[in-house]
N, C-alpha and C positions, 0 to 999 in steps of 0.2 A: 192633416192626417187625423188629428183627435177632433177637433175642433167637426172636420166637415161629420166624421162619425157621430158626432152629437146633434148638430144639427137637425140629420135624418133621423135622429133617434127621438120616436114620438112615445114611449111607453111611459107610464105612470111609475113614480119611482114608489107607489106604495103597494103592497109591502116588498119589500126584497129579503135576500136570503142571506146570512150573514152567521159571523159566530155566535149560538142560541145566548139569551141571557142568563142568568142565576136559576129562572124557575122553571127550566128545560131541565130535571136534575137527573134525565135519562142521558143526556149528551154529555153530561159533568161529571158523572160516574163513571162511565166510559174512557175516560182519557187515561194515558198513562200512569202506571204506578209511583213510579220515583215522579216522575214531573209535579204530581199532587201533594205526594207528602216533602218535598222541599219547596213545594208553592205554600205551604201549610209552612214548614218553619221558618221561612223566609218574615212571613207574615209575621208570625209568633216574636221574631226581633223586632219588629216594629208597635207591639202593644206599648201602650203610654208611652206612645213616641211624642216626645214634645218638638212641637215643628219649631223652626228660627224665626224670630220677627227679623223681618226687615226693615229697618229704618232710612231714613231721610236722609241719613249721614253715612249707612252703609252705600245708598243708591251715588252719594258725591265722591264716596271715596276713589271712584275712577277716574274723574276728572284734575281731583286732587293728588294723585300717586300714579294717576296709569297702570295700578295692579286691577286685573279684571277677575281674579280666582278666589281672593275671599270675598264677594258676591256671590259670585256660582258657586262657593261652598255652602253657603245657607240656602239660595234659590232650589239646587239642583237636588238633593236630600230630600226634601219636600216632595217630589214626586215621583221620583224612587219610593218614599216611603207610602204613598197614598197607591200607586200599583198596586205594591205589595200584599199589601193591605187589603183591596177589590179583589185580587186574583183570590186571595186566602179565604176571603168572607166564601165566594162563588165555589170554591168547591169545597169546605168544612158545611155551610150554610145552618149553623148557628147562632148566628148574632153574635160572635165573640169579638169581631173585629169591627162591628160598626159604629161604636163611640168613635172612635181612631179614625174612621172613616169620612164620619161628617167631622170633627173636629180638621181634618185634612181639605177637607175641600170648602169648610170656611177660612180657615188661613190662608189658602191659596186665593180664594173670593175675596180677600181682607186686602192683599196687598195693594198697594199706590197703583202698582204696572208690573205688566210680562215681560215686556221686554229688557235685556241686560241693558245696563248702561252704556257697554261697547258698541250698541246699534240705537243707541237713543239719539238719533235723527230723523229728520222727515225728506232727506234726500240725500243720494249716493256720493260720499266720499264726501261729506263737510262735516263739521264739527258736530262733537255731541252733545246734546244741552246736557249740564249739570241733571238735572231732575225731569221728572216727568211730566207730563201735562195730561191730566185723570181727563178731562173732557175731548180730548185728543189723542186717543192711544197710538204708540209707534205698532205694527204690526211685522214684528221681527220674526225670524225663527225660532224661539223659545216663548213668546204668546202664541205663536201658530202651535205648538207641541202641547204648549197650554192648554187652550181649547183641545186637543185631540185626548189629554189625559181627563177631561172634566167631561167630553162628551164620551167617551170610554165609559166612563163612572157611570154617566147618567144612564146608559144604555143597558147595562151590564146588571144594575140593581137600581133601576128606578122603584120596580113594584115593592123592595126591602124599603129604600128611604122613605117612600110616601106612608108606609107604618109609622113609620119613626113622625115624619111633619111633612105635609104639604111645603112647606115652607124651602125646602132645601131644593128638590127642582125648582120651584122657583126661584128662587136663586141663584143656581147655576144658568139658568135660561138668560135672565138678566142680564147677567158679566158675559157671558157669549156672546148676546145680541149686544152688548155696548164695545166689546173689545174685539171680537172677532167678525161678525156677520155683518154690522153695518160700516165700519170702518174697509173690510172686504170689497163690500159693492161700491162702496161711497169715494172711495180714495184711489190713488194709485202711488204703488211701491214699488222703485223700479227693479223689484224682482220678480215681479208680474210681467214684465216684456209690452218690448213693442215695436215697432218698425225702429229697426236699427239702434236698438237696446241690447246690452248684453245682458246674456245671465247667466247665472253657471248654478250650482248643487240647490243655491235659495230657494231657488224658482219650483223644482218639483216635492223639497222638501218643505216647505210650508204650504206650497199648492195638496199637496197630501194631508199636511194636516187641517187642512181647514176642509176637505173633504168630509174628513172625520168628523170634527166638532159640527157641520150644521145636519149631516145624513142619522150622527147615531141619538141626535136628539128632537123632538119634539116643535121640527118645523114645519111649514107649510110648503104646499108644492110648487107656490110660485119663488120663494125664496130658494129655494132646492132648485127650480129648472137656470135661476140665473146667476146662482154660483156654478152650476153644473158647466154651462158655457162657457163662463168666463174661467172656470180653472181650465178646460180641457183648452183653450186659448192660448194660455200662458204654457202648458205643456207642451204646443206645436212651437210656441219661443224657444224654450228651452233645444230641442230636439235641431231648431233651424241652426243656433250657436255648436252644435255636438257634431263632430265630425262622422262623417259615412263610416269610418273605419272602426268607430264604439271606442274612442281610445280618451281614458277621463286624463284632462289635464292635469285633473289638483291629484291626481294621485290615489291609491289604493283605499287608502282610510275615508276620503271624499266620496272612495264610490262608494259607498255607505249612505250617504247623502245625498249622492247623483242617481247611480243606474240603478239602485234597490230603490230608493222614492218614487222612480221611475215604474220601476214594475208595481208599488205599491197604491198608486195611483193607479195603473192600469189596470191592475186584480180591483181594488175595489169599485172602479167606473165598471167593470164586469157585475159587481155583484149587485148594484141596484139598475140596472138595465138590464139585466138578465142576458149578461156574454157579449153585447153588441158592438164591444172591443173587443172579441176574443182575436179577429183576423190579426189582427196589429202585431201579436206573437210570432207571424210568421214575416215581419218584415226584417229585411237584412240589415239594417241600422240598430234596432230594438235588440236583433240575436246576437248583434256585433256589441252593442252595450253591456247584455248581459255577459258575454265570456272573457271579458277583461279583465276581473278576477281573476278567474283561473290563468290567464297567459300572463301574468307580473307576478303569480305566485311563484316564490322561491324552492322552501321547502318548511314543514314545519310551521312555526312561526314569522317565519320573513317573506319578505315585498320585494318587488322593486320599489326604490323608492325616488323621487326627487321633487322637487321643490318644497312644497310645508309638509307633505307625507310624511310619517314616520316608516324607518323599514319594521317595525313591527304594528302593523295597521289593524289588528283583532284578527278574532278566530271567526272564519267562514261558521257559517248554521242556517239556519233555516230559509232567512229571505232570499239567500243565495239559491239552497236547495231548490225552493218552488218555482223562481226565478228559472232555475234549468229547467225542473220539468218542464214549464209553459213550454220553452223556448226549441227543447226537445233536444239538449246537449247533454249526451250520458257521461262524456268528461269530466264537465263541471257539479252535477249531480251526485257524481262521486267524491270527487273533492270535498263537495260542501260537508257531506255526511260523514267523510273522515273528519275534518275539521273538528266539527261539531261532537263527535266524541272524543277529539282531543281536547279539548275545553272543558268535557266534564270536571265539576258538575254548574260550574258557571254557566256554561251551555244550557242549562234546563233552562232556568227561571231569569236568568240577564240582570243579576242584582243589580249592577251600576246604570243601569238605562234608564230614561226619564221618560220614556214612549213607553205609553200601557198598553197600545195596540199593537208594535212588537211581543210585550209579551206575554198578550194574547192568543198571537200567529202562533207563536212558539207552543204553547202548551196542548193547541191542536195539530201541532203537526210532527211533534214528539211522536208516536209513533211511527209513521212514515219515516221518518229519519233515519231511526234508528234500526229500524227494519233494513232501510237500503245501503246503512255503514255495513252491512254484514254480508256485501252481496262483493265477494272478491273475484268475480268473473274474468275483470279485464283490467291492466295496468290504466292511469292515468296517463293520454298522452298530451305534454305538453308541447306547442308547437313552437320553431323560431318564427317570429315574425320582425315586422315593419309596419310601424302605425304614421302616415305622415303627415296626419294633421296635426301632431304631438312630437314628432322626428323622435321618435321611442322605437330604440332596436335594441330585441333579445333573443339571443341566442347559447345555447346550453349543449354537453353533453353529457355523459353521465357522472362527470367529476366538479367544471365547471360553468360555470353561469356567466356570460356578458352583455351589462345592459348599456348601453349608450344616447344620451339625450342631444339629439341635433335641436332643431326649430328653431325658436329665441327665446328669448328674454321678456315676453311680454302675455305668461300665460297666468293662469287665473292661479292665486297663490305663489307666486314668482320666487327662484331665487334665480340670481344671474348665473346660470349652469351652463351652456349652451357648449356643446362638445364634452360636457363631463360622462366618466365612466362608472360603473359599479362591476366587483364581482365578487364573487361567490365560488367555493372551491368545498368540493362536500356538503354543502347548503349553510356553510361557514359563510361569517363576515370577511372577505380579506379588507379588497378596498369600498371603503361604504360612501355611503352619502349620508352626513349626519344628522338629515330634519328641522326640526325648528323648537325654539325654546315655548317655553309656556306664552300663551298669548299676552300682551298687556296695551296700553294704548299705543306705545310706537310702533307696534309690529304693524298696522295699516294705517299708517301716516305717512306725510314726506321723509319721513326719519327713519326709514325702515330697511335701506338699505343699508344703513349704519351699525345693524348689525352684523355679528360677526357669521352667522351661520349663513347670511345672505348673499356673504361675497364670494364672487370666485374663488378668491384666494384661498377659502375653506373647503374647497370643491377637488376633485379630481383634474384638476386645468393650472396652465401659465400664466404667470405673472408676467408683463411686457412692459420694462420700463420703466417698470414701479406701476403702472396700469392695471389696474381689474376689469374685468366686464362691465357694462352699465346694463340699466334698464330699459325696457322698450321693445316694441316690434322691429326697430330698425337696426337692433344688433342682433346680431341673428346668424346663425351656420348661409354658408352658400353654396352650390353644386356639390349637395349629400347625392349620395350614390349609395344604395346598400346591393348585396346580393347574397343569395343564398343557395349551398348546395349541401350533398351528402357528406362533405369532408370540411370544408372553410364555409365558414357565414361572415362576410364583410361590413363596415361602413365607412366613408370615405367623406372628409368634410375639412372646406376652407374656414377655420373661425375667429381671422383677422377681424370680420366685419360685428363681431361680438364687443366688441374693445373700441375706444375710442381711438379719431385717428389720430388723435397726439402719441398713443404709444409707438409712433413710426413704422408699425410692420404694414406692408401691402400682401403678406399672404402668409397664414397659417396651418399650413394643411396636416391634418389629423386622420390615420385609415387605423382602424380598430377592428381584430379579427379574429375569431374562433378555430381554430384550427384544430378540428374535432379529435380529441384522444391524444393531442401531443398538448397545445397551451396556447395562451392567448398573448396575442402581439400586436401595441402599441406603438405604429409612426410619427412621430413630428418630425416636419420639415416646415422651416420658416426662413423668410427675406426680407429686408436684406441681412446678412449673417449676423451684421456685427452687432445686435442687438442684445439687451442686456435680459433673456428669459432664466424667470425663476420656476421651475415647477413645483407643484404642489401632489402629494400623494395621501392622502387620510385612510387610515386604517383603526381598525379595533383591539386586533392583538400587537401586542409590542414588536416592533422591528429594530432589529439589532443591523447596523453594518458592516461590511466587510471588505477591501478592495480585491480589486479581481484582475486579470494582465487586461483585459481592454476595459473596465469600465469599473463597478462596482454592483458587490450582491447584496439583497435588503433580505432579510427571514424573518417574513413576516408571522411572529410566533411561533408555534409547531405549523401551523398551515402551508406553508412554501415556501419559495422563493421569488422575488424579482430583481431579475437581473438586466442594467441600464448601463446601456451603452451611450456616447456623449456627452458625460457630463463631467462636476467636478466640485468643491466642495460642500459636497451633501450635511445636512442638519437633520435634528432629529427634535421636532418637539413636543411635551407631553400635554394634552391639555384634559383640565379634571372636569367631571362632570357632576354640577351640582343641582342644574334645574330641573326639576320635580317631572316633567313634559319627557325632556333628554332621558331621564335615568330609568322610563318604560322601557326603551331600547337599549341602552347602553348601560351596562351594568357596574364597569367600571370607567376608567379613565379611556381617552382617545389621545390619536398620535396624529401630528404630522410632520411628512416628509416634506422637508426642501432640498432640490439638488438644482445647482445652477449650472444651464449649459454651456459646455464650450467645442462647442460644433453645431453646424445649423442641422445639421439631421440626428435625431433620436431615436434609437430603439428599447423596447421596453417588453421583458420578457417575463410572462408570468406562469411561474411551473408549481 
């Protein structure tokens, strides 16, 4: 798809059409009011910003502790602050911010490597060296962003630096050409793709940024036609592992990563070939990409979420927005633009981002945005669907939300979920899915289902036997069945085959269903009876119990109730939430339900 597009594509990539630089200062006058003067104070926080060195002993301390967040506390700062900085200088353009500016991009020129320690490898899923090897750069996701913030810079105010010293393009040309542009052509990282490689979010978000780093600076055209290929290559990898139905495995917060890198590659392969991608917006996989946002949006701030997702994945804005219009979905175009002014005023200027060319995007297209948040013509419709290269089914109506995760076990960011539920009652958390703790080295190791967030047993699912789910493609839901109508939205799923078969059960069966305006009803039937099933229920507001003549009622906070037929002595446990990662979503403590069954069929009533 991309690849043959390129191929045919004979035009000279000079010059192309792009965001003007600094000394366009008819087009940098022109942009929004509010987005310029908090691009200005933004900046204004960062005068004698003193950047962090990174040492030799911060770069071990991964290897040594397995903590990977005070690195990226010093790395990530850094280019947050150096954006900051270029956006302010470009539209103040007085000199006020360009000490801060070259001091910012020789610190960043100065360190050992871009890459985090967590990816200091040269091949998928082995250990990472202690340290870096300066003659050998790893070419991770965060030197690929690297390059896209240092060729941002260069772009954006080369003709201001070259007042200041020759010296300083040239030096950023340097560390591009040694870390990003011949490592690029020279190597290969298998998130680059290949026959029968996978790849998932890597693949287009570094392929984007390395778009950037060699287009916005001062290359040659043969350099430029053979990155040009080889990224648009690795984009048809990408696209071959991505299911027809646009459905992102890793989840809401990924697509951030995935389907917006996605488009962001494709808009800029547009703008230095002059549109010769443009057809690609009309294909059904790309328009199926881009609206998966919109159909796992909750309400407000929440997701569907499950596996490493958080259900609170950020606020929709811009890349979403344009994304739609390409794609020509007035749904999602709405959304984003609501979004995006509920965010205010973080929304403007993206203080926490380490991508300059987000917020770039951003500050031109701050008008448009906000123009079309104001446009309340037609409600947002969200649809129930079924994605089944993902077994992700949502269905909703105007009180409740039901998502349900069939597939398996062996999706990109995994936890062992397979049959777990989530829902939503007023765009409320009842039952959630609780995400994933801050990153550190066991989180992608063999050790990794050792956490606690990873197991079933912290999921919306049974326990068999003392058994939890495993890992893998081969534990997995079997004859899912969904359907959908004006009244009941269904899903129906065997997920014995999730669980090892020491846990003794030969069938599981799980039908989960929307029963539009009255409540949602949970099945389990399993064989043979006599087995020893613990359920699991997690929730965010406190659940108090109650018994009831056939079962027992849970109140889940003010939010409802669920009432459970089957079972028999129910628990209640609190668990606190202290990881920095968890307490974005979860404000306070989380609860889990255990009730043990004592009958092989369950029902489970959520009002």
């Amino acid at each position: 798809m991309f690849y043959e597009t390129a191929a045919g594509c004979q035009t000279s990539f000079f010059p192309f059409s792009l965001y003007p630089p600094i000394h366009d200062r008819k087009s940098w006058e022109a942009l929004d009011e509010d987005w310029k003067r908090e691009t200005v104070k933004l900046g204004e926080h960062y005068l004698h910003f003193s950047y962090p060195y990174l040492s030799a002993t911060d770069f071990l301390d991964f290897t040594r502790t397995g903590n990977r967040v005070r690195y990226e506390d010093k790395l990530f700062p850094k280019r947050q602050a150096l954006g900051a900085l270029v956006l302010a200088e470009c539209v103040e353009n007085k000199g006020r911010f360009t000490d801060d500016i070259v001091n910012g991009i020789f610190a960043i020129c100065d360190e050992s490597a871009w890459q985090l320690p967590a990816h200091n490898s040269y091949v998928r899923d082995t250990p990472q060296l202690p340290l870096p090897d300066a003659e050998n750069p790893v070419l991770d996701l965060f030197a690929a962003e690297t390059g896209s913030v240092l060729g941002c810079t260069y772009y954006l105010l080369k003709t201001t630096l070259e007042q200041i010293s020759p010296f300083i393009a040239k030096r950023m040309m340097r560390e591009l050409s040694d870390r990003i542009f011949m490592p690029y052509l020279n190597c290969h990282f298998w998130w680059m793709g290949g026959s029968g490689e996978l790849t998932n979010n890597w693949t287009v978000w570094c392929t984007q940024n390395v778009l950037h780093a060699v287009f916005l600076t001062d290359t040659d055209e043969t350099l430029r036609r053979n990155v040009f290929l080889k990224a648009c290559q690795s984009v048809d990898y990408f696209l071959e592992n991505y299911g027809d139905d646009g459905c992102c495995d890793e989840g809401a917060s990924y697509y951030r990563h995935a389907g917006l890198c996605l488009f962001n590659t494709t808009d800029f392969l547009n703008a230095v070939t002059s549109n010769a991608f443009r057809h690609l917006y009309q294909n059904s996989k790309i328009r199926n990409i881009a609206s998966y946002i919109l159909n796992v949006h909750v309400k407000d701030k929440y997701y569907v979420n499950f596996a490493d997702c958080s259900p609170v994945a950020g606020r929709a804005g811009v890349r979403e927005f344009l994304f739609a219009e390409k794609t020509e979905n007035r749904d999602m175009a709405a959304f984003a633009a609501a979004d995006y002014m509920a965010g205010l005023p973080d929304s403007l200027t993206l203080p926490n981002e380490n991508n300059l060319y987000y917020r770039l995007q951003n500050g031109f297209a701050a008008k448009e945005i906000k123009a079309a948040s104001t446009d309340e013509t037609a409600a947002i419709v969200y649809p129930d669907m079924y994605y089944p290269s993902a077994g992700l089914f949502i269905a909703r109506d105007d009180r409740l939300l039901l998502a349900v995760k069939a597939g398996d076990n062996a999706d990109s960011h995994n936890h062992n979920d397979t049959g777990s539920f989530t829902v939503y009652k007023d765009g409320r958390p009842f039952f959630i899915d609780v995400g994933v703790e801050s990153y550190t080295k066991k989180t992608f190791s063999p050790q990794r289902y050792e956490i606690w967030t990873m197991q079933s047993a912290y999921h919306n699912l049974p326990t068999i036997n003392g058994y939890m789910q495993q890992d893998g493609e081969a534990y997995s839901a079997q004859n899912v069945c969904s359907r959908f109508s004006d009244t009941v939205c269904e899903i129906s799923m065997d997920i014995a085959r999730a669980y090892p078969q020491e846990c003794g059960v030969s069938s599981y069966q799980r039908t989960a269903s929307l029963i539009k305006g009255q409540e949602i009803l949970i099945r389990d039937s399993f064989t043979p009876a006599k087995d020893n099933v613990i359920l699991s229920f997690m929730t965010y507001e406190k659940p108090v119990c109650e018994k009831s003549p056939d079962g027992f009622l849970f109140h889940i906070g003010s939010l409802g109730t669920m009432r459970l037929t089957g079972g028999k002595t129910p628990a209640i446990e609190e668990i606190p939430i202290s990881d920095a990662r968890l307490k974005t979503a979860w404000e306070h403590e989380i609860y889990r339900i255990r009730v043990t069954a004592s009958e092989p069929e369950i029902e489970i009533h959520i009002l």
